[in-house]
Structure formats: C-alpha cells, structure tokens
N, C-alpha and C positions, 0 to 999 in steps of 0.2 A: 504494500500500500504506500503510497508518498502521505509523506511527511506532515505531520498536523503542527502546523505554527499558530502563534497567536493570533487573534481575529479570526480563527477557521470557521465560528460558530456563524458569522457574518459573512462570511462567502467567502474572506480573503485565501488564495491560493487553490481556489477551488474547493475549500474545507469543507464546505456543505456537504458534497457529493463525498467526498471520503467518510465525512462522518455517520452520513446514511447508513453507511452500512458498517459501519460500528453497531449503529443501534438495533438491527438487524440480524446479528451475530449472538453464539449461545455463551462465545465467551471473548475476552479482547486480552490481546496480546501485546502490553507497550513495551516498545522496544529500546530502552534508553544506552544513552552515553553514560558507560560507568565514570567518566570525568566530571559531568555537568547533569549528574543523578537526580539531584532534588530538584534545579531549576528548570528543568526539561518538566519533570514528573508533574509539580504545580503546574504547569500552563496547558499544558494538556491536560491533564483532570479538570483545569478552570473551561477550556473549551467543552468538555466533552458535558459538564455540569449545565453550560448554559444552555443545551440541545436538552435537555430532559435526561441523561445518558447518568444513571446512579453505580458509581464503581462498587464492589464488594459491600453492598447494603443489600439487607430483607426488602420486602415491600413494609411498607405500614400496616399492622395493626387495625385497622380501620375501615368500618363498614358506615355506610351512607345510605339510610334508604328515606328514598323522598316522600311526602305527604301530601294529601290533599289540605290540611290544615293540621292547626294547634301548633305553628309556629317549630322552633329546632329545639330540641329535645336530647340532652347529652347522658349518655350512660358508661360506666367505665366501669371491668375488673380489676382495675389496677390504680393505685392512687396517681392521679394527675400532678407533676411538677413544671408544668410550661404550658398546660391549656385549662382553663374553664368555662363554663357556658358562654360568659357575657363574649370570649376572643374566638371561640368557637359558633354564637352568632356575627359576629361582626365579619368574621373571614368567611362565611355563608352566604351573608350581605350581599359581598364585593362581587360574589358570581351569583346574585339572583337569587339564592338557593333560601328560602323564608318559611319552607316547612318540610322538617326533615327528621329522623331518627339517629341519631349518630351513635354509634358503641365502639369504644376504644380498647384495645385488650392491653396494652403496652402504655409504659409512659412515653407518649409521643409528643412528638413539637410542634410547633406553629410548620414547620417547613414539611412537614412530614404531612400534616392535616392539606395542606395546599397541592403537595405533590398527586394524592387521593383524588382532590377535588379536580387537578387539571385531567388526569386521568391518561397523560400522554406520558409520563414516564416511564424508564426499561430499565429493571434493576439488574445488570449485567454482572457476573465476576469477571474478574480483572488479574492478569500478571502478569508481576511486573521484571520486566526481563532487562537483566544489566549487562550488557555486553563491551566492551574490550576493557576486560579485567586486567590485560599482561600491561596496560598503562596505565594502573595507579599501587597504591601502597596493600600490602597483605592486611594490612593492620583495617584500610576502605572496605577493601572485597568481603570481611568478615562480618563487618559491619552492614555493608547490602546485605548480603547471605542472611544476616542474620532478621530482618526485617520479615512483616508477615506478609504472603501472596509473593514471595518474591525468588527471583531465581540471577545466580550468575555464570553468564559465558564470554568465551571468547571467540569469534567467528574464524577471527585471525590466524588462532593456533587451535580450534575447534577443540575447545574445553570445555567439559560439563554438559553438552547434549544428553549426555542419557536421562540428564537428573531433570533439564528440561521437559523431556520430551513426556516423561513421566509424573511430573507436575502438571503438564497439560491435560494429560490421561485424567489424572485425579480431579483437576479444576473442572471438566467435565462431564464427571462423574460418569465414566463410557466401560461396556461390561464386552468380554467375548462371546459371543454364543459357536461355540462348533456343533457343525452339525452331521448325520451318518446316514448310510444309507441302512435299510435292511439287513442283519446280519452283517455287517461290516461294521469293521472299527473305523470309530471317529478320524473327521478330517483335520487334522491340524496344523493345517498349513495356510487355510484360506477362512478363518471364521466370520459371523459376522458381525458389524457394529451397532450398538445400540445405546444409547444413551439410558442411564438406570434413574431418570424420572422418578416422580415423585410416585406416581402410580406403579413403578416396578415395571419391567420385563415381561410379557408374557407371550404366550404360543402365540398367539395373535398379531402380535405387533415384530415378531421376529417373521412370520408368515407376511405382512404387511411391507416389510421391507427386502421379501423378493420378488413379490408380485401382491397390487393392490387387490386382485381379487381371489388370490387364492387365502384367504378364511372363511370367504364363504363357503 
C-alpha cells in the first residue's frame, strides 16, 4: 500500500483511497520506521482516527433503541464515571435522537456514546510492525519488542519473519481445517483457511468456502 502521511484523512496524497481500504480490512498492518517509531505511529493512528478507523479497541458497550416517546431514558450495569443522563440527552440532542432507551454495560465515554450514535465506525486490530531494527540500538528494538500488538523486523537482513508472520496468524485469529477423502489419510499439505469468529468454525462455513452451495 503507499504511504499514509499527514492530511491523508482529507484526500492529501490520495489518502482517502488508501485508507478505504484500511477500513475494509479484518486487520491493519502499520509498517513503521524503527528510527522515527513513535512519530510515524501518532500521525497515522491521528489519520486513521479521523476516518472512523478505531485501532485495537472493543466496540462500545452500548445499545440504543429509539422511541416513539417518553423522551431518552438511560440505564446502566455498571457505575457510570464520564456519562449521565443530562450529557447522554444533550449528545442525543445534537443528532435529533429525543426518544430513546439507552443501556450501557461498561463504563463508557462521551466519545464512545458518539462513536455508537454515528454508527460508521470499524473497530479494526492493528500491528504494529517495526522494521529496520539492524539501524538502531539493542537497548530500542527491546523496547518496541516489548510494547503491546507489536512486532520487530528487518527487511534488510530478513529478521524475525516467523514471529511476524505468526502474530498475524494470531491477530486474526485464523484456524486450519485439513480435510480427507474417504478412507484416506488427511491432507496436509493444502488445508483450509478460516477465520475462528466469534460464532466458531463449523461444517458449514468450511463447506461455504469451497463452494457456496455445496451445504445445501
């Protein structure tokens, strides 16, 4: 993909289009300068933040359901620290929304209740990937290493790809399925991919990804 510079969320450099399909994506892969690690990392998290684009966050918490009357309506399992009804109608207000049922299960934020209400965010995971480690100090590279979602390589002298590649695997949470014929032993050499979803795996959905209509 080219490069995400600042102003990308504004069109500069064509960033719009690249970023599309960030948002589109089941996981994002930043590729930084292990030199210029942390100032790369903010500007692009700041772009990708201002598309709707939420790096290694849940969704919220929070359910909305509208009303024909009796005004918004706040309920919570969990003690509120940064919302109460009067900021939770006011931020209802701003988008029209004047009768409604709100139930919060988390302590969630003003930014969090907004993100729900626009309803155009993609809470994507994210890693973060440091590459040309053999130009800085042992003393940095342990220090990215050691950060959370994070991986270090070097292209240059192709270091650390397995633990890459295996991060990814994980960050995707992607399972093998082999599969055999009749009487024969399993194939293990071509199995197939599946992402392990929230719903699990099952005969269906590995039948769905060799042909859409063989489950029926």
């Amino acid at each position: 993909m080219p490069g995400i510079i600042e102003g990308a969320s504004e069109g500069k450099g064509r960033g719009r289009q690249v970023i599309a399909v960030a948002k589109n994506s089941d996981m994002v892969l930043m590729v930084l300068d292990a030199s210029k690690a942390e100032e790369h990392r903010v500007i692009i998290s700041r772009e990708l933040e201002k598309v709707g684009i939420r790096l290694n966050r849940k969704p919220p918490l929070i359910n909305i359901t509208p009303t024909k009357f009796g005004g918004v309506k706040l309920n919570s399992t969990k003690a509120l620290t940064h919302l109460n009804e009067k900021v939770v109608k006011n931020i209802l207000a701003e988008y029209k929304m004047h009768n409604a049922d709100v139930l919060i299960h988390d302590d969630s934020t003003i930014d969090d209740l907004i993100d729900i209400v626009e309803g155009n965010r993609k809470f994507v995971s994210c890693l973060y990937c440091y590459n040309k480690i053999d130009t800085v100090s042992l003393e940095e590279v342990n220090l990215l290493a050691s950060q959370p979602n994070s991986v270090v390589i070097s292209c240059n002298l192709k270091l650390n790809f397995d633990s890459l590649l295996e991060k990814i695997w994980d960050k995707l949470d992607l399972v093998r399925i082999y599969t055999k014929k009749p009487h024969q032993s399993p194939d293990f050499d071509d199995p197939i991919i599946l992402t392990n979803d929230r719903n699990g795996c099952s005969v269906k959905s590995v039948c769905e990804q060799i042909h859409r209509d063989l489950p029926k």
